[in-house]
N, CA, C and O atoms as a printed pandas DataFrame, in Angstrom:
     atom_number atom_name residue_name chain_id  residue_number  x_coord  y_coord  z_coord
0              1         N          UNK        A               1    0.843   -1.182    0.000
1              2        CA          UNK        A               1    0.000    0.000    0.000
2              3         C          UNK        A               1    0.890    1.248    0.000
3              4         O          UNK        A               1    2.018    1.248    0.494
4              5         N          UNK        A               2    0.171    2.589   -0.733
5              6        CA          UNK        A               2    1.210    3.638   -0.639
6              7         C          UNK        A               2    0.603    4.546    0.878
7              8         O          UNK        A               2   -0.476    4.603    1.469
8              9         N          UNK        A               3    1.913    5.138    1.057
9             10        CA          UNK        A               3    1.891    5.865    2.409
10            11         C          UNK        A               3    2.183    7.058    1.972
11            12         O          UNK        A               3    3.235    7.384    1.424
12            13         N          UNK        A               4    1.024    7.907    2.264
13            14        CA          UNK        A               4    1.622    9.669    2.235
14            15         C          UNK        A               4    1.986    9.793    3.626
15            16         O          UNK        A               4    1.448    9.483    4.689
16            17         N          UNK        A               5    3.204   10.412    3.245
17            18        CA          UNK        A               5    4.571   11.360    4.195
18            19         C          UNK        A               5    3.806   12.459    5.149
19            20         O          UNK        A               5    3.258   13.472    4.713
20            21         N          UNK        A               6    3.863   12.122    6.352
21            22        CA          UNK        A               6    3.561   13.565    7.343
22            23         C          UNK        A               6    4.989   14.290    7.133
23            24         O          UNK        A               6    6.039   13.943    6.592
24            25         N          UNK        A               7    4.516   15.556    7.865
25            26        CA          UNK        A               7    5.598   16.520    7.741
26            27         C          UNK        A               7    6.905   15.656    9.017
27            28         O          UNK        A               7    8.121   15.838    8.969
28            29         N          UNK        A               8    6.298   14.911    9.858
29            30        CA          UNK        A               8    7.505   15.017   10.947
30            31         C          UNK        A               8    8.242   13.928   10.421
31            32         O          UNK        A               8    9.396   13.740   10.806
32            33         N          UNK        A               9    7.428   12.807    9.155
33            34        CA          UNK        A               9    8.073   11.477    8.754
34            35         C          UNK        A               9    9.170   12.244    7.453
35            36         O          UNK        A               9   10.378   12.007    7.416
36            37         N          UNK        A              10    8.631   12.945    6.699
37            38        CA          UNK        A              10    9.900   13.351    5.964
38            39         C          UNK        A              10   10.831   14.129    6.615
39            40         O          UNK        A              10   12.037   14.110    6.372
40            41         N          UNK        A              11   10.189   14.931    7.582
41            42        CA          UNK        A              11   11.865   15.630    8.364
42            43         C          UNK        A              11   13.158   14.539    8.654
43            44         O          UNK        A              11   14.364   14.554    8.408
44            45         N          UNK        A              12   12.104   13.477    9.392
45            46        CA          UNK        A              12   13.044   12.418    9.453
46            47         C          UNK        A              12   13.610   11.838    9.114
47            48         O          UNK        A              12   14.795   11.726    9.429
48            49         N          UNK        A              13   12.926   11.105    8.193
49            50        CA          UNK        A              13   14.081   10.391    6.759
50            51         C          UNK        A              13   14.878   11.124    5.966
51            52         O          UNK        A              13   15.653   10.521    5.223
52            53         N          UNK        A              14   14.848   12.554    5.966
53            54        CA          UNK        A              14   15.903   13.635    4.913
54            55         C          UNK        A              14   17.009   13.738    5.774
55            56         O          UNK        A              14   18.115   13.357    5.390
56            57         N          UNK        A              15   16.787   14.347    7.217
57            58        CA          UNK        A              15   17.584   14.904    7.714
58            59         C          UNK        A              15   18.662   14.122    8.975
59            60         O          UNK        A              15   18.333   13.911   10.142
60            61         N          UNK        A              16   19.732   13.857    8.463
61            62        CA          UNK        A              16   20.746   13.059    9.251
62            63         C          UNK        A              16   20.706   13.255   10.865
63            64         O          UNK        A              16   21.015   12.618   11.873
64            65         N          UNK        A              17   20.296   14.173   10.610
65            66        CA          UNK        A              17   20.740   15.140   12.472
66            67         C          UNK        A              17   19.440   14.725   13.579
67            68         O          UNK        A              17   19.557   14.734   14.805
68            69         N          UNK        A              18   17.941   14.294   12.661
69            70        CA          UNK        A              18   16.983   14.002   13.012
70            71         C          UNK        A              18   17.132   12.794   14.168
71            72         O          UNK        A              18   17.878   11.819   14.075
72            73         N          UNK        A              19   16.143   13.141   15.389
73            74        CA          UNK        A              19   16.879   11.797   16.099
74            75         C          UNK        A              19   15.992   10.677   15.675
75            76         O          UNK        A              19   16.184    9.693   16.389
76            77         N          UNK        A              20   15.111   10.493   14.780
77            78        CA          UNK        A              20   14.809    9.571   14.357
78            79         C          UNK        A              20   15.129    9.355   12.815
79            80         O          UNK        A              20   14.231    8.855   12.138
80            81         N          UNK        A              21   15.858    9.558   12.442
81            82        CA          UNK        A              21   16.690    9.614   11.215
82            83         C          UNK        A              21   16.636    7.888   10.831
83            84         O          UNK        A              21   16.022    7.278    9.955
84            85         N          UNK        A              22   17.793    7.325   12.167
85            86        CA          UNK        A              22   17.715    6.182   11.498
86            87         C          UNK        A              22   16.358    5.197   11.573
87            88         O          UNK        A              22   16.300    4.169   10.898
88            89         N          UNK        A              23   15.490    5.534   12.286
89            90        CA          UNK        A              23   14.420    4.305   12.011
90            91         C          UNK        A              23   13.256    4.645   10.855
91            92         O          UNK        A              23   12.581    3.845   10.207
92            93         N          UNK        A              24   13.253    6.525   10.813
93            94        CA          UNK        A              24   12.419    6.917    9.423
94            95         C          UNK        A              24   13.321    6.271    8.142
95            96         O          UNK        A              24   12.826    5.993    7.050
96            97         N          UNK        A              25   14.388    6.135    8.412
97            98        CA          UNK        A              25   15.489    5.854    6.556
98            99         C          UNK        A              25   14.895    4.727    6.685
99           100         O          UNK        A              25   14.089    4.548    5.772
100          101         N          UNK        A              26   14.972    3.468    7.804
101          102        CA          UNK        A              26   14.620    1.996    7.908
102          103         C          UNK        A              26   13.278    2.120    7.188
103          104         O          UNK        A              26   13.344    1.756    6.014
104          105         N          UNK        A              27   12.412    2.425    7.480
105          106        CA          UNK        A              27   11.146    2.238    7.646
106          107         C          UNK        A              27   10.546    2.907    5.973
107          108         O          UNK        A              27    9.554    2.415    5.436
108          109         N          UNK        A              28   11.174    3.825    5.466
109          110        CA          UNK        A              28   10.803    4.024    4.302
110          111         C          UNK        A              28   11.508    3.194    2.503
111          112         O          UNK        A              28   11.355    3.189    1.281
112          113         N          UNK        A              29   12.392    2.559    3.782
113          114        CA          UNK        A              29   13.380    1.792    2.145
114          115         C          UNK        A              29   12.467    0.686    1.555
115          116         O          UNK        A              29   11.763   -0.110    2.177
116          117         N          UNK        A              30   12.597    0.784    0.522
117          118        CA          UNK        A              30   11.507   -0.108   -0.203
118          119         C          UNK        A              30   10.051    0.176   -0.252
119          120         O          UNK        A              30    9.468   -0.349   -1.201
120          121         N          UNK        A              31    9.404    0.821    0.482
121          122        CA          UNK        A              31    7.985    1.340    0.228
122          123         C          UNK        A              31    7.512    2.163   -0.406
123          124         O          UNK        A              31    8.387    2.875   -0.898
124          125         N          UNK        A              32    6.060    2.593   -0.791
125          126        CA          UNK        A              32    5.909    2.751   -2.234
126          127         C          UNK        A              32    5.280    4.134   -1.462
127          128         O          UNK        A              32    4.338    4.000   -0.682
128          129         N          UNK        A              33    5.823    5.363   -1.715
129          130        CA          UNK        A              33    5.910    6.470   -0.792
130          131         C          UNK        A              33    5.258    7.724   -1.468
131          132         O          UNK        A              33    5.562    7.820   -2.657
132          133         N          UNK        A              34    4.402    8.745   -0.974
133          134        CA          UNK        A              34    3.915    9.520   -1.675
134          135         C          UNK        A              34    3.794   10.939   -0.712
135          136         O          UNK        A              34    3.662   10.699    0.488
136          137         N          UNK        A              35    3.821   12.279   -1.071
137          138        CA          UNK        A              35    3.777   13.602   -0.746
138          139         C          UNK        A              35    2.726   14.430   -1.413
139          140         O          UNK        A              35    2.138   14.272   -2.483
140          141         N          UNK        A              36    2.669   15.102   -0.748
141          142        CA          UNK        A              36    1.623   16.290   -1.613
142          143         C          UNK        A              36    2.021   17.942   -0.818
143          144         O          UNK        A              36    2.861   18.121    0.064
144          145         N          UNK        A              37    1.166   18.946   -1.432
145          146        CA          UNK        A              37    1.825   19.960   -1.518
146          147         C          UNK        A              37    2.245   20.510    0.498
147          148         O          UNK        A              37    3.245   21.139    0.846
148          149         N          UNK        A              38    1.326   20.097    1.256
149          150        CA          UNK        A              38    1.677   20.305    3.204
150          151         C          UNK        A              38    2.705   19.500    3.103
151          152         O          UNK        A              38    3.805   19.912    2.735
152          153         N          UNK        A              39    2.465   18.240    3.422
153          154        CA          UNK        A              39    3.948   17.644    3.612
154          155         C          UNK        A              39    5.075   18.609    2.560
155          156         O          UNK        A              39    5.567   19.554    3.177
156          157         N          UNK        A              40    5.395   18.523    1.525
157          158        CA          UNK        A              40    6.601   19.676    0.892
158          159         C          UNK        A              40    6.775   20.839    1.636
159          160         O          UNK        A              40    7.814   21.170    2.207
160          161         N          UNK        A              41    5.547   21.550    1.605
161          162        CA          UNK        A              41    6.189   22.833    2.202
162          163         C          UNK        A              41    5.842   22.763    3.689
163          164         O          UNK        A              41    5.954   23.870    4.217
164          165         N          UNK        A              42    5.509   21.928    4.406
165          166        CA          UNK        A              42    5.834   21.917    5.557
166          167         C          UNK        A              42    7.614   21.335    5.975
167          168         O          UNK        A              42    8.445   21.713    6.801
168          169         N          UNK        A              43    7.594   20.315    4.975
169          170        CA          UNK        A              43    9.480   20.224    5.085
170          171         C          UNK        A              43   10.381   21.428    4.746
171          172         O          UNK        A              43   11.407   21.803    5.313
172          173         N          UNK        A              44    9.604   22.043    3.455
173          174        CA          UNK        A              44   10.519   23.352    4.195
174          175         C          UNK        A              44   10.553   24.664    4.563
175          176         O          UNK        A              44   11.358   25.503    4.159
176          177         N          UNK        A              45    9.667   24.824    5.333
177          178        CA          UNK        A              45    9.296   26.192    6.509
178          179         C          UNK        A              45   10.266   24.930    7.623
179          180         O          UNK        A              45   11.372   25.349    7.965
180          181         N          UNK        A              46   10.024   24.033    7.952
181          182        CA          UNK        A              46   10.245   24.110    8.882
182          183         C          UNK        A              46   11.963   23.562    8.681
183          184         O          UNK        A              46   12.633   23.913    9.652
184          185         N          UNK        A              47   12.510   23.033    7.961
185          186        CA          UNK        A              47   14.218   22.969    7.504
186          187         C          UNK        A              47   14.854   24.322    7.457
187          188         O          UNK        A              47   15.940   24.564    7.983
188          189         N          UNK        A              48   13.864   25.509    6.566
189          190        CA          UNK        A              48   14.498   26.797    6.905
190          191         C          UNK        A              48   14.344   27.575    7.664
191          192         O          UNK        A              48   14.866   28.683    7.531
192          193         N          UNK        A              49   13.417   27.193    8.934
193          194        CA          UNK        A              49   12.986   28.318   10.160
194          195         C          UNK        A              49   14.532   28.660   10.899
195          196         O          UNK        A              49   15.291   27.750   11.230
196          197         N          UNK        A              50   14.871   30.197   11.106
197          198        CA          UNK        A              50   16.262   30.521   11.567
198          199         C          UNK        A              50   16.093   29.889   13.066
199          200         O          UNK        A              50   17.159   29.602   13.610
200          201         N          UNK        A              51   15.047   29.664   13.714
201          202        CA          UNK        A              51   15.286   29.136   15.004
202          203         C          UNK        A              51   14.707   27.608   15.124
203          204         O          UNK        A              51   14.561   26.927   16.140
204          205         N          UNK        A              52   14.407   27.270   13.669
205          206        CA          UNK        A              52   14.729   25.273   14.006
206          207         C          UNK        A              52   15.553   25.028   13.910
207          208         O          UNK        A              52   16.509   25.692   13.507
208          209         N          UNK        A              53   15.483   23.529   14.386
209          210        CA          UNK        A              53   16.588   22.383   14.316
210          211         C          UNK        A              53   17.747   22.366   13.549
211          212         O          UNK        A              53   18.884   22.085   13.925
212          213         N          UNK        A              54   17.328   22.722   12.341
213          214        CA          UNK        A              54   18.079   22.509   10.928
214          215         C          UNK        A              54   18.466   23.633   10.195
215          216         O          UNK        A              54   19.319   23.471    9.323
216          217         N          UNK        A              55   18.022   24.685   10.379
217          218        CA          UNK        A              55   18.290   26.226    9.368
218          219         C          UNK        A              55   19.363   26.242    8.393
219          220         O          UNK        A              55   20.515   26.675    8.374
220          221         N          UNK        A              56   18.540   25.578    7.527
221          222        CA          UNK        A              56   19.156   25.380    6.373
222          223         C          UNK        A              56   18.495   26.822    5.398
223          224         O          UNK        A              56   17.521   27.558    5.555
224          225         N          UNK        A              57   19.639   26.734    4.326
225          226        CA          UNK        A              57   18.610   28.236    3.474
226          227         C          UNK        A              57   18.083   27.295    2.050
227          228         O          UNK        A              57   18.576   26.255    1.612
228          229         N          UNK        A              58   17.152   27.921    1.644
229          230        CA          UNK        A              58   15.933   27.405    1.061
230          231         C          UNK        A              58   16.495   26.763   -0.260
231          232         O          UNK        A              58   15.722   26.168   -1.011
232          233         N          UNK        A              59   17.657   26.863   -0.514
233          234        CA          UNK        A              59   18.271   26.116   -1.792
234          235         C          UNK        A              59   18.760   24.829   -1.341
235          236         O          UNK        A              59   18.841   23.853   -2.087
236          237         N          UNK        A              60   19.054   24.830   -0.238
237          238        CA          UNK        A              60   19.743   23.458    0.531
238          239         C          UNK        A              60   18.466   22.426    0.603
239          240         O          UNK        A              60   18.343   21.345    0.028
240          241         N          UNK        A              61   17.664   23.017    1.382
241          242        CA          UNK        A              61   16.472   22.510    1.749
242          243         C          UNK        A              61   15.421   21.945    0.498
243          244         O          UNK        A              61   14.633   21.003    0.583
244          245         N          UNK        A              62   15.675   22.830   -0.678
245          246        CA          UNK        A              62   14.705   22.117   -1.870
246          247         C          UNK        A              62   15.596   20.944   -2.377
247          248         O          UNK        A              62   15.126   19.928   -2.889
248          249         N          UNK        A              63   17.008   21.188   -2.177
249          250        CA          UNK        A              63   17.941   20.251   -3.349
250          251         C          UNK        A              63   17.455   19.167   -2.151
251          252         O          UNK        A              63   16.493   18.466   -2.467
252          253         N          UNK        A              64   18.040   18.955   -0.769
253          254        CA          UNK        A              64   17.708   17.609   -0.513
254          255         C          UNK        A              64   16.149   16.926   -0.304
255          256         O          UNK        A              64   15.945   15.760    0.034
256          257         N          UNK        A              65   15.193   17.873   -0.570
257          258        CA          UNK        A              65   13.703   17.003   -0.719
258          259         C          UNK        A              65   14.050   16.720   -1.810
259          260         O          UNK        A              65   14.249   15.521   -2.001
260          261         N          UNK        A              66   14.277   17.714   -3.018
261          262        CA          UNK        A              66   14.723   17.372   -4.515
262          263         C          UNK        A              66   15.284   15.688   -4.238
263          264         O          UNK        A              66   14.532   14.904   -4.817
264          265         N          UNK        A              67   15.887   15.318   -3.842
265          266        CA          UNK        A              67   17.111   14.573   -3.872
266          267         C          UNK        A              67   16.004   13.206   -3.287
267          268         O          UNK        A              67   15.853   12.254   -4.053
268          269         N          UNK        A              68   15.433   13.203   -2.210
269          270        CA          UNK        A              68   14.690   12.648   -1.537
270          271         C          UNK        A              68   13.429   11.792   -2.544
271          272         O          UNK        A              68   13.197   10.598   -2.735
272          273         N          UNK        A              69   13.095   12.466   -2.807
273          274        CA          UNK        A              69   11.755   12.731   -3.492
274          275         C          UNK        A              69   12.136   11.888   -4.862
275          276         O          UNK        A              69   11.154   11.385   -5.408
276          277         N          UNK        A              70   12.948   11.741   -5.270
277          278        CA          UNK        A              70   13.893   11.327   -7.016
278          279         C          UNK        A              70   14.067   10.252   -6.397
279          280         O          UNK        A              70   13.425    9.264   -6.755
280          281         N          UNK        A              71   15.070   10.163   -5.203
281          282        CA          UNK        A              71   15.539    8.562   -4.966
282          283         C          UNK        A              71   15.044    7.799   -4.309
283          284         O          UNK        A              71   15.622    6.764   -3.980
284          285         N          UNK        A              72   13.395    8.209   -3.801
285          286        CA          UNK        A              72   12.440    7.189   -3.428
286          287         C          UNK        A              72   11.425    7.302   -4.176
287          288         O          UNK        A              72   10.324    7.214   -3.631
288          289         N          UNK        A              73   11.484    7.487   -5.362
289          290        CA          UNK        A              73   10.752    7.353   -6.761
290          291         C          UNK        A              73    9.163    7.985   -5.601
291          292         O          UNK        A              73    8.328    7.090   -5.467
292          293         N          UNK        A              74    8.852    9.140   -4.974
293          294        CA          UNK        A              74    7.402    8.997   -4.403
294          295         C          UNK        A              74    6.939    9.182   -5.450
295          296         O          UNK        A              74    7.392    9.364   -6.580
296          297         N          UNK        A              75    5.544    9.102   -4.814
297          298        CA          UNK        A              75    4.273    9.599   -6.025
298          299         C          UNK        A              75    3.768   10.779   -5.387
299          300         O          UNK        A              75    3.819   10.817   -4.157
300          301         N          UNK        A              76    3.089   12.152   -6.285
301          302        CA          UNK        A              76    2.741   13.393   -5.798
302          303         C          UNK        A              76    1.083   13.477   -5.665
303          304         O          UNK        A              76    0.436   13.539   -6.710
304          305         N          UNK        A              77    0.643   13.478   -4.849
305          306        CA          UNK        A              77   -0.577   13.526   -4.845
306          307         C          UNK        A              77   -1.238   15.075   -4.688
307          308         O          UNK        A              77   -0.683   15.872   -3.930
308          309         N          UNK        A              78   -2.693   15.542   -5.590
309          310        CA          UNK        A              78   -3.024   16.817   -4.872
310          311         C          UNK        A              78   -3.516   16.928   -3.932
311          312         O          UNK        A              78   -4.189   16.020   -3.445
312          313         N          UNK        A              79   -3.316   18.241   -3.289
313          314        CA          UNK        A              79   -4.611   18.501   -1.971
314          315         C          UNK        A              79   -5.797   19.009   -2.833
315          316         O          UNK        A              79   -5.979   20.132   -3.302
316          317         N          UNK        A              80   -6.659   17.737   -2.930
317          318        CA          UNK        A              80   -7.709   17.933   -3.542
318          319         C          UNK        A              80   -9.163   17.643   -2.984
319          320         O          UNK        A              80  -10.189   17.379   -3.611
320          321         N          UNK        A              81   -8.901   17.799   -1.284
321          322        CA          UNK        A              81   -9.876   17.296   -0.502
322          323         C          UNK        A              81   -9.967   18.806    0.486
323          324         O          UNK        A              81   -9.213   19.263    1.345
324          325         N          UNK        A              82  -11.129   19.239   -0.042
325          326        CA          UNK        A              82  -11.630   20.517    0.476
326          327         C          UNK        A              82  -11.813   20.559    2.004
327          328         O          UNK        A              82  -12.441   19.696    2.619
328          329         N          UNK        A              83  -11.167   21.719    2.621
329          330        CA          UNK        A              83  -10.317   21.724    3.997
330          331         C          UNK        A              83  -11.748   20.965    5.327
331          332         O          UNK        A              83  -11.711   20.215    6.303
332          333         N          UNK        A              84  -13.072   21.904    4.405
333          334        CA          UNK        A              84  -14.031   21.162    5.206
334          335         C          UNK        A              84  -14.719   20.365    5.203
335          336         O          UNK        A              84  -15.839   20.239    5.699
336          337         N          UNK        A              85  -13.995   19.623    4.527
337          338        CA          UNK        A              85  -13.914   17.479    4.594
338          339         C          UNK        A              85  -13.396   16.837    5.420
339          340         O          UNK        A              85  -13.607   15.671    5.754
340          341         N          UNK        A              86  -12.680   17.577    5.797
341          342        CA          UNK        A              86  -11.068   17.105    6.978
342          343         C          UNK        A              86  -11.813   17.400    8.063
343          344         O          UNK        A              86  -12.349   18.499    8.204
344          345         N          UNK        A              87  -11.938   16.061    9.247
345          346        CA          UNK        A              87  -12.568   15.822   10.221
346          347         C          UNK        A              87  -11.309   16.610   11.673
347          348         O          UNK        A              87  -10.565   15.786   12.205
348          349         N          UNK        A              88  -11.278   17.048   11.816
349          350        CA          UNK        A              88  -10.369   17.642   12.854
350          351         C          UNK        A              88  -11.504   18.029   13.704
351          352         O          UNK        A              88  -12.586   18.416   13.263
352          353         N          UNK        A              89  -11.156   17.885   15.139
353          354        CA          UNK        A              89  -11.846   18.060   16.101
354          355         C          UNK        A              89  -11.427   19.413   17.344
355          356         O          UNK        A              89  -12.215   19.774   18.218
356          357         N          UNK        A              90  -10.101   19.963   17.154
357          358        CA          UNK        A              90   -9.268   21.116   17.182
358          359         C          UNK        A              90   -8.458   21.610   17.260
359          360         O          UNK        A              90   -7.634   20.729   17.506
360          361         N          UNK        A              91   -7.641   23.083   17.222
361          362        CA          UNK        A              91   -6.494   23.345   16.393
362          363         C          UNK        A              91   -5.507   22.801   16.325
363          364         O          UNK        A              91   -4.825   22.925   15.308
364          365         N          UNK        A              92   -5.107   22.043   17.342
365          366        CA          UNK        A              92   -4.151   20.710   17.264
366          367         C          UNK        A              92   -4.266   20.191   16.380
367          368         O          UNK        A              92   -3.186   20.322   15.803
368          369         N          UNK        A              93   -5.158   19.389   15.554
369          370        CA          UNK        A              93   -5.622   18.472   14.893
370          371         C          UNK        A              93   -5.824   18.643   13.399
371          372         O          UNK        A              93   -6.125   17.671   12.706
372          373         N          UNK        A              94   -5.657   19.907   12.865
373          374        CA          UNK        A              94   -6.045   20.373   11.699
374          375         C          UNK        A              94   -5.480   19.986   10.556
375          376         O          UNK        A              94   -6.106   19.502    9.613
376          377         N          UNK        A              95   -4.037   20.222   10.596
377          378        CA          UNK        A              95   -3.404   19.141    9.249
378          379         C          UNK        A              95   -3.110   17.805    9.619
379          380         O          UNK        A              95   -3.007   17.016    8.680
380          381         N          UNK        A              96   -2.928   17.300   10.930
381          382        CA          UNK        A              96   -3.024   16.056   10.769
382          383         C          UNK        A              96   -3.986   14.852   10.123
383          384         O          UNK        A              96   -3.814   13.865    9.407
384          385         N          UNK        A              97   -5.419   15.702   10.991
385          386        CA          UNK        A              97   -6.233   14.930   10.429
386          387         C          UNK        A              97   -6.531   15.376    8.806
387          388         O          UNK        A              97   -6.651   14.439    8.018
388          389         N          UNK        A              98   -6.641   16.597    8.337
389          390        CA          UNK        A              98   -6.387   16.670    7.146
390          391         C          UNK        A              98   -5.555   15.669    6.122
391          392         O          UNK        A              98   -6.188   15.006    5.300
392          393         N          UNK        A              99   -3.966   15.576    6.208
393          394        CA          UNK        A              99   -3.520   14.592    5.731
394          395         C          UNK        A              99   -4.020   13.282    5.982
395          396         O          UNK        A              99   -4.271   12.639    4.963
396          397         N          UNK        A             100   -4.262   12.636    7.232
397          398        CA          UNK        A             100   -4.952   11.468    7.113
398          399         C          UNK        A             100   -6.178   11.257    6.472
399          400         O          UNK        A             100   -6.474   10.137    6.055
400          401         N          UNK        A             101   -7.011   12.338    6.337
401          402        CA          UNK        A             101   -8.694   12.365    6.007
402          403         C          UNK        A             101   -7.958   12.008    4.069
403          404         O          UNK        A             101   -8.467   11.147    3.352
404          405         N          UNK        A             102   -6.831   12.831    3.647
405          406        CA          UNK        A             102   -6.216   13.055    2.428
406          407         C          UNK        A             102   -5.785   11.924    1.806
407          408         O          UNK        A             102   -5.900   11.522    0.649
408          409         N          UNK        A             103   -5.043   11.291    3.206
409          410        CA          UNK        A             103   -4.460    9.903    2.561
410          411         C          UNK        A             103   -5.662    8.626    1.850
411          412         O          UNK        A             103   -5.788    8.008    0.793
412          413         N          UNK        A             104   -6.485    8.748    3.391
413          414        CA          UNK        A             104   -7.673    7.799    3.113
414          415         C          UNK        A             104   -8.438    8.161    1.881
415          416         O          UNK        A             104   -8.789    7.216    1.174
416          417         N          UNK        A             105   -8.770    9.433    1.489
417          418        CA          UNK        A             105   -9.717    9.640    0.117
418          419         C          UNK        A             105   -9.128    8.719   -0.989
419          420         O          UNK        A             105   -9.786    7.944   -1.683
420          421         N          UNK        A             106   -7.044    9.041   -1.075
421          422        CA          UNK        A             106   -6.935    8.330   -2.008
422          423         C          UNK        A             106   -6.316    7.108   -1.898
423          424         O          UNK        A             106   -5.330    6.825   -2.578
424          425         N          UNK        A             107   -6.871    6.272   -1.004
425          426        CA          UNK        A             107   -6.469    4.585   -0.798
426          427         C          UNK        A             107   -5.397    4.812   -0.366
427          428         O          UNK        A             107   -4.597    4.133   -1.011
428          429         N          UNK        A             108   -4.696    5.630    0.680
429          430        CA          UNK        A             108   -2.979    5.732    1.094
430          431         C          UNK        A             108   -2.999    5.324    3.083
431          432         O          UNK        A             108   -3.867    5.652    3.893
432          433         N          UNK        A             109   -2.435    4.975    3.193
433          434        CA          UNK        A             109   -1.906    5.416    4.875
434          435         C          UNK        A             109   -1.147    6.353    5.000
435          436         O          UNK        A             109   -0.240    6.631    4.215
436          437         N          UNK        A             110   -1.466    7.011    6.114
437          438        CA          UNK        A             110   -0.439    8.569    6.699
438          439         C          UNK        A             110    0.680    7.560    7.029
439          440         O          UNK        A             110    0.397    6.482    7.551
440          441         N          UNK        A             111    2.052    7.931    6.704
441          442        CA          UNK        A             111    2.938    7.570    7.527
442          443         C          UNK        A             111    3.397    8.877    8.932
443          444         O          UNK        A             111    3.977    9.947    8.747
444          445         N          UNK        A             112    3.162    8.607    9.563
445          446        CA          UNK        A             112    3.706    9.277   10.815
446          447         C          UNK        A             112    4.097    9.015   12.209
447          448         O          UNK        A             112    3.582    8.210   12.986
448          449         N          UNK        A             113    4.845    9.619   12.363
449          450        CA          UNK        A             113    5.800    9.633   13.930
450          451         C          UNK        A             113    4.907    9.731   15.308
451          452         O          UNK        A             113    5.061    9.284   16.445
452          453         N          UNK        A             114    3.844   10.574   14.629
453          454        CA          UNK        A             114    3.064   10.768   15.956
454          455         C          UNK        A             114    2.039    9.916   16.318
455          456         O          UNK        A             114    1.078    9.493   15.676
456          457         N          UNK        A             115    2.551    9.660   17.921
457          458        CA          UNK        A             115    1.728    8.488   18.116
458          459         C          UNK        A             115    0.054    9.140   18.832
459          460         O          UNK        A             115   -0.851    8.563   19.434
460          461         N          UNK        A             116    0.215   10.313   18.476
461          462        CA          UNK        A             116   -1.420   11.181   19.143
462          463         C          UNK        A             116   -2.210   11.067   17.757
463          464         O          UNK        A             116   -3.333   11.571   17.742
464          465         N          UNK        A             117   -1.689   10.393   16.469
465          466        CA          UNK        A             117   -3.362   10.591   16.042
466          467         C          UNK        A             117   -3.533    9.149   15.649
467          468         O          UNK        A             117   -2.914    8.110   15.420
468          469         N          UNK        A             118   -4.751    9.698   15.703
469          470        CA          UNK        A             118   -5.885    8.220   16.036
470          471         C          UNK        A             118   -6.948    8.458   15.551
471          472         O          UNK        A             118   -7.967    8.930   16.053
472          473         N          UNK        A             119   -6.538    7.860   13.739
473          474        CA          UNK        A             119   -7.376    8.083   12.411
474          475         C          UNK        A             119   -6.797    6.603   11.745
475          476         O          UNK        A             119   -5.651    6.186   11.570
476          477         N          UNK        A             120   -7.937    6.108   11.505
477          478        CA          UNK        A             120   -7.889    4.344   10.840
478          479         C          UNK        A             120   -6.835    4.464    9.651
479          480         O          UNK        A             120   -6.048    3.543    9.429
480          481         N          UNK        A             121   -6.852    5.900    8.726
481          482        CA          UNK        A             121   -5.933    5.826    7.408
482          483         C          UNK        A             121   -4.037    6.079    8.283
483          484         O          UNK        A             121   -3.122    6.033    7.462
484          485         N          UNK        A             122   -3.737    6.243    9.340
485          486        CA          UNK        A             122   -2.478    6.347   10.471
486          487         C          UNK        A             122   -1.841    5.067   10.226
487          488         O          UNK        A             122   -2.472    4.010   10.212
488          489         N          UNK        A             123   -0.303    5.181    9.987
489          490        CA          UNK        A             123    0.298    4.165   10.134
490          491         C          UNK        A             123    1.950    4.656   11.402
491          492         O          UNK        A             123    2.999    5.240   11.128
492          493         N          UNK        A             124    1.506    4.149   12.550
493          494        CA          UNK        A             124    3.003    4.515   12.536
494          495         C          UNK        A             124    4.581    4.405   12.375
495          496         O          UNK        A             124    5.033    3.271   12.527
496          497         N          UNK        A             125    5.152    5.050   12.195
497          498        CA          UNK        A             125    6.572    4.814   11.361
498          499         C          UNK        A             125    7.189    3.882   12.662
499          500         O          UNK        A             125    6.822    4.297   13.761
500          501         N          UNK        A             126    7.971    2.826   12.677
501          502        CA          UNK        A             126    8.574    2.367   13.654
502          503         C          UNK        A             126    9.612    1.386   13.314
503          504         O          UNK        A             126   10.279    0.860   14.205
């Protein structure tokens, strides 16, 4: 089955420094992996924020999703599921369940780190 990428599962598998680096790289080798436009630009607002983790500048940050994205052949899916379809219950919850509500429309599992959501299309990375 394909898995669309949360924002915290691609931070992880791109970024070496990530402390879950090595079990997101494990966990995505060989699977049939997909993104859409939140996950992207949530990888990079948050790779180039001057006070995250990573502050990288925005050429660094596209070449290695660039890079990412090519050598795990994903597939791109649209956000084509109108925001008030997405079952979120509150502001916590808004793109998560969005991406999951996103994944499930198109036959995908969320891959994600976080073990707080608790949506049937959720897979967690481990």
């Amino acid at each position: 089955m394909k898995c669309l990428l949360d924002i915290s599962t691609l931070l992880a598998a791109i970024w070496q420094n990530h402390s879950a680096h090595k079990m997101a790289d494990r966990w995505v080798t060989g699977k049939s992996l997909a993104v859409c436009p939140f996950s992207e630009l949530g990888f990079l607002r948050i790779s180039t924020h001057p006070k995250g983790p990573f502050r990288a500048n925005m050429a660094d940050a596209r070449a290695l999703l660039d890079d990412f994205l090519k050598k795990n052949n994903c597939h791109f899916i649209s956000a084509d599921l109108p925001g008030l379809h997405s079952n979120a219950t509150d502001s916590e919850t808004v793109t998560d369940s969005y991406l999951a509500d996103l994944a499930e429309k198109h036959g995908m599992k969320l891959a994600t780190l976080d073990t707080r959501i608790h949506h049937r299309a959720a897979e967690l990375v481990v």
